[in-house]
N, C-alpha and C positions, 0 to 999 in steps of 0.2 A: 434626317440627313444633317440635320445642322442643330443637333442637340449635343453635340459634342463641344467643349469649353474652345479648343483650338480653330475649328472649322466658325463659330461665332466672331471670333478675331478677326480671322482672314476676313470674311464675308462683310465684318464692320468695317474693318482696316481699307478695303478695295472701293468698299461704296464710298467711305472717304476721300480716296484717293480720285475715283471718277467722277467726283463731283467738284471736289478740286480745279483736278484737271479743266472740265468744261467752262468753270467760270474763269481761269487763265485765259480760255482762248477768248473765251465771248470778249473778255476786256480787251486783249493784243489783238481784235477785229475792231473793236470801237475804237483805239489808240490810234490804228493806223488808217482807219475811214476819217476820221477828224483830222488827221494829219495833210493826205492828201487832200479833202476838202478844202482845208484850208491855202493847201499848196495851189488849188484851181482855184481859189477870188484873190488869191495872190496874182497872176496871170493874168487876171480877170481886170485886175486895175491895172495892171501893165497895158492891157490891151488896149483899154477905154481913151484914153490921147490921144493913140496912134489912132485908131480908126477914127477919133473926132476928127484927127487932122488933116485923115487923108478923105472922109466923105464928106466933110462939111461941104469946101468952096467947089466942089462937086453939083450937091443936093442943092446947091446957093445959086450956081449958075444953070441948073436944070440941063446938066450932062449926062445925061442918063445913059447916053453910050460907054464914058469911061466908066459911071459908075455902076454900071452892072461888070464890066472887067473887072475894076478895083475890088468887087464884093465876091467875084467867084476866084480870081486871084486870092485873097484875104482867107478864103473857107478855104483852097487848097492848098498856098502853101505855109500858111498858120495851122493847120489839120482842126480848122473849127469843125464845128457838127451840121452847123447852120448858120448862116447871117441875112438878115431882113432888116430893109432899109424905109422907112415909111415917114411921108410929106406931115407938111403940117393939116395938111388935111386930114389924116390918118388913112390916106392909103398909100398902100405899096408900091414903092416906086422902082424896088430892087430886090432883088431877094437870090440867093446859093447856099444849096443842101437842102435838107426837107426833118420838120422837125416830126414828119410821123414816120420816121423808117424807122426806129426801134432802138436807135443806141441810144443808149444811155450816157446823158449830157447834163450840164451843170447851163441851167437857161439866166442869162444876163439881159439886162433891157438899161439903156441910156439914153437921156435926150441929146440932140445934136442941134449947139448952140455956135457962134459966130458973133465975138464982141456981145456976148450978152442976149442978142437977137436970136430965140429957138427959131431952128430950123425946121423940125421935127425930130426922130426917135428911131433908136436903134436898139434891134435885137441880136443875141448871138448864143450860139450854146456852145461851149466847152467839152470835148468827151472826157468821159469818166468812166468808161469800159476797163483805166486801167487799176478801180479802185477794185471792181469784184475781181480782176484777176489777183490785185493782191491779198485781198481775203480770200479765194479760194487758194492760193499757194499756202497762205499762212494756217488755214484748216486743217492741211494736209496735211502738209510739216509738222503743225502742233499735235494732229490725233494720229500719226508715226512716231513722232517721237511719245506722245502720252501710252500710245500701246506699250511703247518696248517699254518706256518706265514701268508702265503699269504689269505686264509681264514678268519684268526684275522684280518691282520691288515684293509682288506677289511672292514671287519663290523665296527669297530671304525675308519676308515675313513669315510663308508658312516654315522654313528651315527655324527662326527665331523662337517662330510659337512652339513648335516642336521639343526647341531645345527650353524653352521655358515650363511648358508642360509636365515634360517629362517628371518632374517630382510628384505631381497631381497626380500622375496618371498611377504609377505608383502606390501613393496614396491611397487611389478608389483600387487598386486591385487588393492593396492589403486589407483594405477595408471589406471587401465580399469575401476572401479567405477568412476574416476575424467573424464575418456575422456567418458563416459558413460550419464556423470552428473549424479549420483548417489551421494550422499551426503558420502565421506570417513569414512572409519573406524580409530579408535586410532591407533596408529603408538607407540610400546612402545619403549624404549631405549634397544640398541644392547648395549651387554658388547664388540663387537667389534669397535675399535675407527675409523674406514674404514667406516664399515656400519652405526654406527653412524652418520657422517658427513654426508653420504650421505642421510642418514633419515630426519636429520635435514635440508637437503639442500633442501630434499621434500617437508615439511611442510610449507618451506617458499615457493616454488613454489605453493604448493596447495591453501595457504590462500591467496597467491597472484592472482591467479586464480580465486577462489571465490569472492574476494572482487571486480576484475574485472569485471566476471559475474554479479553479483549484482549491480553493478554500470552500466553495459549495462543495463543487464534489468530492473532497474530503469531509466533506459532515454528513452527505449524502449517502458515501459508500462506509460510512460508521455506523448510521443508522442499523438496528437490529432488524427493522420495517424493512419489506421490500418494496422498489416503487419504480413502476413502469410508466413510460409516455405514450400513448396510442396515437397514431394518425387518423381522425377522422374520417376521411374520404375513403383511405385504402385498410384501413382497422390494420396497420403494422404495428409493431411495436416498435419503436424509435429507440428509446433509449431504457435503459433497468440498471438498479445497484447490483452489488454483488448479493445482499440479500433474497432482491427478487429469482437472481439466478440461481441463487442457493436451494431455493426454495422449489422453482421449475426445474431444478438440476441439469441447468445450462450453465455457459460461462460467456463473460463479457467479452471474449478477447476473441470470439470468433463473432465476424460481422453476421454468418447464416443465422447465430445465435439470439444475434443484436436484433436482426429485423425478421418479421415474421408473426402470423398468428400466433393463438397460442397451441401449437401444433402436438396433438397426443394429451392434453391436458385434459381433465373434467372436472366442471365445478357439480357439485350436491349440496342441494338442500339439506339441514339438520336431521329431518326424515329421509332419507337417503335418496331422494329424487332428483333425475339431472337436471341442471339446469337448460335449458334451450342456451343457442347462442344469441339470438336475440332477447332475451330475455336477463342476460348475464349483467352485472352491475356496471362497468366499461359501455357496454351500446348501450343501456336507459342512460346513463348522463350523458353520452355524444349526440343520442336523439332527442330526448328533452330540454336538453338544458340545465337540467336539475343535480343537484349533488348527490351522491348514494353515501349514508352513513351508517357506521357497525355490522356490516348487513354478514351475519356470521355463515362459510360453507366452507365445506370439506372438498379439498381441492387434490385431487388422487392423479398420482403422476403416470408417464408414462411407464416406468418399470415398477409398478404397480403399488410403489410406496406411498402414503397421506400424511395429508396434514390442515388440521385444523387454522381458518385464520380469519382472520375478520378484517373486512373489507369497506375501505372508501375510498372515492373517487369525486374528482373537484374537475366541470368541464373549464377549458383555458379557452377565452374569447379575445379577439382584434375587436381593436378600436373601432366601433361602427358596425359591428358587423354580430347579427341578431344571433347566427348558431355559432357556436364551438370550432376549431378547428383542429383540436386534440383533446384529452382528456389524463389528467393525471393520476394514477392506480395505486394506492398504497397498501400495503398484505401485512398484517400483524397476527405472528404467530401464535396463537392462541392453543395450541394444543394443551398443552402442561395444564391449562387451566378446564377446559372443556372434559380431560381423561378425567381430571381430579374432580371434577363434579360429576362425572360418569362412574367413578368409583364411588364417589361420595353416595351416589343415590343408591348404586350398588348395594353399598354398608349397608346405607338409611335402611331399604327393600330389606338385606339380610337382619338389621337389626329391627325390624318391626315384622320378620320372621320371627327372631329366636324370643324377642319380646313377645310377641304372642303366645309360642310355643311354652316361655316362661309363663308367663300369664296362663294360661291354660295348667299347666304344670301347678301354678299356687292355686290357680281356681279352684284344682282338684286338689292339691294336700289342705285349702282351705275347707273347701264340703268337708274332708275328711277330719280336718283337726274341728269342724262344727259336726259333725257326726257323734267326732268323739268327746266335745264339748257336750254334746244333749245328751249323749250317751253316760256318761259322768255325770251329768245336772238331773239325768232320768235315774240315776241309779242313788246318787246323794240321797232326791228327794224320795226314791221308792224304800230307800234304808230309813230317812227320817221318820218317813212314815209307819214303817212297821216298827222301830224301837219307840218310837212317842204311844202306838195304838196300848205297845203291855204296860208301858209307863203310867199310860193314863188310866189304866186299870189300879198299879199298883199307889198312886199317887193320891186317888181320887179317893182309892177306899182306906187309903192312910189318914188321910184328913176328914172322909167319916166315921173313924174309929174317934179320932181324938174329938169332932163336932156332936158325937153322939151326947143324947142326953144318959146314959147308963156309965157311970165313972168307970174305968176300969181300974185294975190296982195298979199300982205305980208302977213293978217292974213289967209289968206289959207296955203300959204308957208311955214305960223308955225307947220298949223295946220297937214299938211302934212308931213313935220319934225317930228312931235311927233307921229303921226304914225309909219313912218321909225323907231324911236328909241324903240317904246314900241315892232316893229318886232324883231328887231337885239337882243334886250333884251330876247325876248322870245325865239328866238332860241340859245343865250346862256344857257338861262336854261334848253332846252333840251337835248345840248350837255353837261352840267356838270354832269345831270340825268344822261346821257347816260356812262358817264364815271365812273362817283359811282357806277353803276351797272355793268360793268362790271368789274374794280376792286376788289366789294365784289363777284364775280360771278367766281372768277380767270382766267378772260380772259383776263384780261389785262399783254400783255406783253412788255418785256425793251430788246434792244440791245447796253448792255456796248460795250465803244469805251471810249479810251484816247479823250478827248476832251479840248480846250483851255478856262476856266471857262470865264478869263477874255473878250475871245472875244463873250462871249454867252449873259453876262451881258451888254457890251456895245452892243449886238443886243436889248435886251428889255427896254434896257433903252431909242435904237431908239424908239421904241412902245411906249411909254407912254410918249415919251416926250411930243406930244400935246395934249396930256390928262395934263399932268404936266401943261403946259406951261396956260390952260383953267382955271385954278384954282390956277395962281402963285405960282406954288411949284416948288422950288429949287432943281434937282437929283445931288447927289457930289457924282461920281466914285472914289473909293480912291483902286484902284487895285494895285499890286507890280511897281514898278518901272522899272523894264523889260517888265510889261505890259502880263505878261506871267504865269496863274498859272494851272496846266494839273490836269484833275479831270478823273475817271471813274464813266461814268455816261451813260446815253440812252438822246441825242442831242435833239429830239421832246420834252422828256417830263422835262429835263430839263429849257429849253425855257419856257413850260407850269409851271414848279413850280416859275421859274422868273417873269412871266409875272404877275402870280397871284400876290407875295408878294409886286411886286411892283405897280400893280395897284389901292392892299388895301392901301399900304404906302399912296398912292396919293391921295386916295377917301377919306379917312377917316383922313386928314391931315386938316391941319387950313390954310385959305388964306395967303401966304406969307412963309407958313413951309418949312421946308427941307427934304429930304429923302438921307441917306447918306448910302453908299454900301460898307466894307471892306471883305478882305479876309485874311487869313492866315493861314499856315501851320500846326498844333499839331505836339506831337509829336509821336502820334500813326500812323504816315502816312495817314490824314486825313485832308481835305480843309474844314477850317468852314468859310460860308460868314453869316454877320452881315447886313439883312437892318434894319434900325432904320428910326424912321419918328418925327415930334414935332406934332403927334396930339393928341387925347383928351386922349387915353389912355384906362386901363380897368382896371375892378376893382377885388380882389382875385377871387369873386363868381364869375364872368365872365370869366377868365382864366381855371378855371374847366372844364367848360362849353365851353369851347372854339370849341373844334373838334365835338359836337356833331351836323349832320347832319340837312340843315335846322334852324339852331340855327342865329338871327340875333340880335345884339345888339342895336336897335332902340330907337332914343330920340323922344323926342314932335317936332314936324318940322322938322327932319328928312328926307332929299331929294336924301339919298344917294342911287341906286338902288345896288341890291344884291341878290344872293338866300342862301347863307346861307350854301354852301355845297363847296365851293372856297377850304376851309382852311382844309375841310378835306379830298379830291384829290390832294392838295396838300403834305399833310402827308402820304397819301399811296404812293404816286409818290414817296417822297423819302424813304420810307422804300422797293420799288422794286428795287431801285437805291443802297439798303443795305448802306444807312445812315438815319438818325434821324434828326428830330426836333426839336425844342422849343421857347417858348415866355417869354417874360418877360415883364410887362408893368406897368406903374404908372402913374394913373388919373390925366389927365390936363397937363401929361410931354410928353409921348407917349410911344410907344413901340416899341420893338427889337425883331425881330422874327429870329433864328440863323439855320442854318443846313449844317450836316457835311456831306462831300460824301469822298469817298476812293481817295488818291492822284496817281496820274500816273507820270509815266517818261517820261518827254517831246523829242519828237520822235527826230531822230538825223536827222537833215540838214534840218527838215521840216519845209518850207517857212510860214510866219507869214500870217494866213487871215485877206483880206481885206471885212474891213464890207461894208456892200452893203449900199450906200443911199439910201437916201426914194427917192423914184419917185415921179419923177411933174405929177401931173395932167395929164393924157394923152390930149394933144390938140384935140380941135373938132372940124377936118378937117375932110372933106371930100375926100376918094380915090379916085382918077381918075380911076382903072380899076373896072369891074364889077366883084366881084367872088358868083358861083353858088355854094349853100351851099340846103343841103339837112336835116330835119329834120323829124327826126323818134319820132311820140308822138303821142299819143291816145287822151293825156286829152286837149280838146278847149282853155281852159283858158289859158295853157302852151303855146300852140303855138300860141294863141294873143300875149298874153307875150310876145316871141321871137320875131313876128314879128315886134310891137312894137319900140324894142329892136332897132331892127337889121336897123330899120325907121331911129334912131337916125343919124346914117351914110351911105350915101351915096356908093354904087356899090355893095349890095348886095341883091342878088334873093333868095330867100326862097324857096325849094319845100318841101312841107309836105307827110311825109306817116302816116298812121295809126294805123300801123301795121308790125310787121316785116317781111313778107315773102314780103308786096307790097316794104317796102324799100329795101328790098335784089333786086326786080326788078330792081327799080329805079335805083340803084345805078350802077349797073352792064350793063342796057341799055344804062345808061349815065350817067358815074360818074361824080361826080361832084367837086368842090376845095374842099369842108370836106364838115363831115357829123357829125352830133348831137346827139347823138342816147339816148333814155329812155332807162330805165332796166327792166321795168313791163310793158310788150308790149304784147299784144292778139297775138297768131300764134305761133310762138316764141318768147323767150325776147332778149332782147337784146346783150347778154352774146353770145347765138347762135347766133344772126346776126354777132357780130362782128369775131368770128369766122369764118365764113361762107364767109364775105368779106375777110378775112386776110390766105384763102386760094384760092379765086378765084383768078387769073393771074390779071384781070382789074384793079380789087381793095386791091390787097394785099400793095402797098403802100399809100392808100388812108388815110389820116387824119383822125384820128378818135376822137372824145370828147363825152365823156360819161355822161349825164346830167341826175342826179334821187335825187329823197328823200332818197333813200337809204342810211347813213351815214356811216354804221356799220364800223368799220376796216375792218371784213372780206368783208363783202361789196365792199370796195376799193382793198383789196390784189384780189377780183375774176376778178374785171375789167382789172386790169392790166396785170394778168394772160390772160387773154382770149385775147387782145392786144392791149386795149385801149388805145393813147399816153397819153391821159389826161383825169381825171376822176373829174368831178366839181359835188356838193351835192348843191340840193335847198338848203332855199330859194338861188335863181341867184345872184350872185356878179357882175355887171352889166359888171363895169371896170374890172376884171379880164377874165370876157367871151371875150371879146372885145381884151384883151391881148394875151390869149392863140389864138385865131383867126388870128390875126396878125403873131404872132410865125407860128404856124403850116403854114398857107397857104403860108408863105413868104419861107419855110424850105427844 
């Protein structure tokens, strides 16, 4: 009732004024009871003569007759209260009025003296009935007149507070429209300078506040994010950007729109499952407490369109106060991103389809292209094999015609000779076949090793020296001067790129030519050797042309033999070696054929090789002991051939098997000093035989040499595997059989 600023006024203003009031009267009742008081012992000494003078000689002559007259005369018509007249004896001698009847009297007492001689003593009361009547009038009067005052001044106190108010009042109503957001009302000017100020103090808060507002919710309704306010208690929505509306396909400007569930809406889980309503990310933050972050769902509208958005929510809490009161909802449209990753898996799914589908698709052209790889590598090696099998017929018995001890005449010995040569020739050209093919086939493999270039060059330059030396050409080694230069490279095929370059240097060189060999360093860490030759040289068009396969540059008389495919195994060879080629050459001067290989670091403390001499001639003596040698071969011709052979020299016995289970007999009945063994043997081949010996107790240190057409590399890598000491390919090398023979049986 009296929380009101004005009604506090009043009710202070009134208590003041009644308290006021009261202590006026109390004073103007004590003012005027002292007044008269004093006005009664004024009276009081008036009286005191007169009655000494008229009771003394009274009380002196013991007249007690006039002076009981004189005392009740005196009480009435003085309008005393009382008067008592008492002896020196102190008793009463006279007495009128009575001082117990009840008025109220001002009590006097004097002695009664006579020239100095007391006579006795007088008493008297005085009424004062007239003082409570003037205090009661003066009450009267005072709390009449204080009402009406108090009555006025109330009304023009509350008319005053009112009008003082009234800017306050004001004030608090703009103030509940501003926390309302209600758009405020004018605010006029107070003629008070208080309330002014603080009016004006409002306005600038107010406009301060509005232009704040607006400036939130202008960043608010920019935002791309939608963002709704919920009322806790009633789950309304209170307020949303144009975003949010965008998004539920409402609009801000209708209030049904503004407030309300979210009415036809459904949120879904990722996996398409609804959400409950209790369960939605808006009631877990308004019931917990808790904020909800990212939390990704598919939010499908009421006319049936989606949209992907990702969701958080921040509960808003009062001061003091444990739970939320609202909760604020932000939606970020995440679609574009979620499609794109929906497509994206899509692809991925379709691309680790068609990947597969590809893959499957190569798996199979790969089986295929390895089908037709073994298929090729089975037909090479079954062609090697049968043109080595008549080779080694025709080769075998060329070189026992001329080891024979019966001389033949010379033009047979030629003629026999050019046999021999048009063999070795032939089986060069099936082994360079055999090497282009598998080159282009990528079977051909290199094992780098730091190697000493210098001493690989002075190995081929052994080889070809009596080739050189046939046709007076001059070989000039011009290697470092330490004699030392380290290359990474593969040792075999090395050799083979030397062998080649310098055997063309030599064929193709002029009676009396030189063939010069340098090397040096670059400076990409890189060994380039240079052979050059003075022979005839070639010409631009033929330098094009140079690497292609089967390509031979032949003149008119022309004696030089070749196949034509030398130069470009030799180019493969060093491009597995991961160096390069090239030629340079001018007609009639000669040519330089150059290639780089990658340079090594020469090993530390590692002993310089010694190149091997060429061996003499094996002498052809005969051994004094007999050694029993066992030969495993199906084909007749072959085993003429060996035995033949084996004629040449003295102490050795031949036994033949046919087949590989009869030599597995033989040999194990009674082994022999070695044994020779085919590879393409009816029963078993001879992969199993040798196996089969190299586990038996008898035979497992028995000598083994593995004699086939078989060339292949892998051919060789399976012999050795299975545990062949020595693995020799038709056509037969007469003197190297003969060698390894010696080796093993002596070992």
């Amino acid at each position: 009732m009296f929380r009101t600023l004005r009604a506090q006024l009043i009710v202070g203003s009134v208590t003041i004024f009644v308290v006021t009031l009261g202590l006026l009267l109390w004073n103007a009742n004590n003012l005027v009871t002292k007044a008269m008081l004093r006005q009664f012992d004024a009276e009081a000494e008036q009286l005191r003569p007169l009655l000494n003078a008229a009771i003394s000689p009274l009380l002196a002559t013991r007249d007690y007759t006039t002076l009981n007259a004189v005392v009740k005369q005196s009480v009435s018509g003085r309008g005393l209260a009382y008067l008592e007249v008492i002896d020196a004896q102190g008793e009463q001698v006279a007495a009128g009025g009575s001082m117990s009847s009840g008025r109220p009297a001002l009590d006097v007492a004097m002695p009664l003296v006579i020239e100095g001689q007391p006579l006795g003593a007088l008493r008297f009361g005085i009424p004062t009935e007239a003082v409570d009547e003037a205090r009661d009038t003066m009450s009267r009067n005072g709390l009449a007149i204080g009402g009406l005052v108090l009555v006025l001044g109330t009304a023009l106190l509350a008319v005053c507070m009112s009008w003082l108010t009234k800017g306050l009042r004001r004030l608090a109503e703009a103030s509940q429209d501003l926390a309302a957001g209600k758009p405020g009302q004018a605010i006029p000017d107070s003629p008070v300078l208080e309330v002014r100020q603080v009016s004006d103090a409002f306005k600038r808060m107010a406009q301060a506040v509005q232009e704040r507002e607006s400036y939130l919710r202008s960043v608010i309704e920019t935002l791309t994010e939608g963002l709704m306010v919920t009322d806790a208690k009633t789950r309304q929505v209170l307020d949303r950007n144009e975003a949010a509306a965008s998004m539920c396909r409402a609009s801000r400007r209708h209030s049904s729109d503004m407030k309300g569930a979210f009415q036809g809406l459904r949120l879904l889980r990722p996996d398409g499952t609804e959400i409950p309503l209790d369960e939605r990310p808006t009631h877990h933050a308004l019931v917990t407490g808790e904020p909800v972050r990212n939390q990704l769902c598919h939010l499908v509208r009421p006319d049936g369109t989606s949209v992907w958005v990702s969701v958080n929510v921040s509960p808003l809490f009062r001061r003091d106060e444990p739970t939320p009161y609202a909760a604020v909802t932000s939606f970020t449209d995440v679609s574009r991103h979620v499609l794109a990753e929906q497509a994206l898996r899509l692809a991925n799914e379709e691309l680790e389809q068609r990947v597969g589908e590809r893959t499957a698709e190569l798996r199979q052209a790969k089986e295929l292209a390895e089908r037709a790889s073994h298929a090729k590598s089975d037909f090479l090696s079954r062609m090697s094999h049968e043109l080595r099998t008549p080779l080694n017929a025709i080769l075998g018995f060329s070189q026992l015609l001329q080891l024979s001890h019966h001389p033949m005449p010379e033009t047979n010995a030629q003629k026999v000779k050019q046999i021999e040569m048009a063999g070795w020739h032939l089986l060069e050209l099936i082994n360079e076949v055999l090497d282009l093919s598998r080159i282009e086939a990528g079977a051909m493999t290199t094992t780098p090793e730091p190697l000493d270039l210098c001493a690989a060059i002075a190995e081929s330059v052994a080889l070809v020296s009596t080739q050189a030396a046939a046709k007076d050409v001059r070989i000039v080694d011009l290697c470092p001067a330490d004699g030392r230069s380290w290359v990474t490279a593969d040792r075999k095929r090395l050799k083979q790129v030397l062998n080649n370059l310098l055997s063309n240097a030599v064929k193709y060189n002029r009676t009396g030519g030189r063939v010069t060999i340098t090397t040096h360093t670059t400076g990409a860490r890189q060994v380039r050797v240079r052979v050059t030759d003075t022979g005839r040289g070639m010409s631009a068009e033929q330098l094009s042309r140079l690497y292609e396969p089967f390509t031979r540059f032949e003149r008119a008389g022309d004696t030089v033999q070749g196949t034509g495919i030398g130069l470009v195994i030799t180019r493969r060879l060093v491009e597995l070696m991961d160096g390069r080629i090239d030629a340079v050459s001018e007609e009639g001067v000669g040519s330089t054929f150059s290639f780089e290989l990658p340079a090594a670091d020469t090993p530390a403390g590692r002993p310089a090789p010694n190149l091997p001499p060429i061996p003499p001639p094996a002498p052809e003596t005969l051994r004094p002991d007999t050694r029993q040698l066992l030969y495993v071969e199906d084909n007749p011709s072959n085993v003429e051939l060996l035995r033949h052979v084996l004629a040449l020299r003295a102490g050795h016995v031949l036994q033949v098997a046919t087949d590989g289970l009869t030599g597995f007999d033989m040999a194990v009945t009674n082994p022999p000093a070695l044994a020779i063994v085919d590879i393409d043997l009816p029963g078993i081949d001879g992969l199993e035989l040798c196996r089969r010996l190299r586990a038996h107790p008898r035979t497992a240190q028995l000598p083994l040499i593995g004699l086939s057409a078989n060339a292949m590399g892998a051919d060789v890598d399976r012999a050795h595997a299975a545990g062949f000491d020595v693995y020799l390919t038709k056509p037969l090398d007469v003197a190297r059989l003969f060698d390894e023979i010696d080796r093993l049986a002596s070992a």
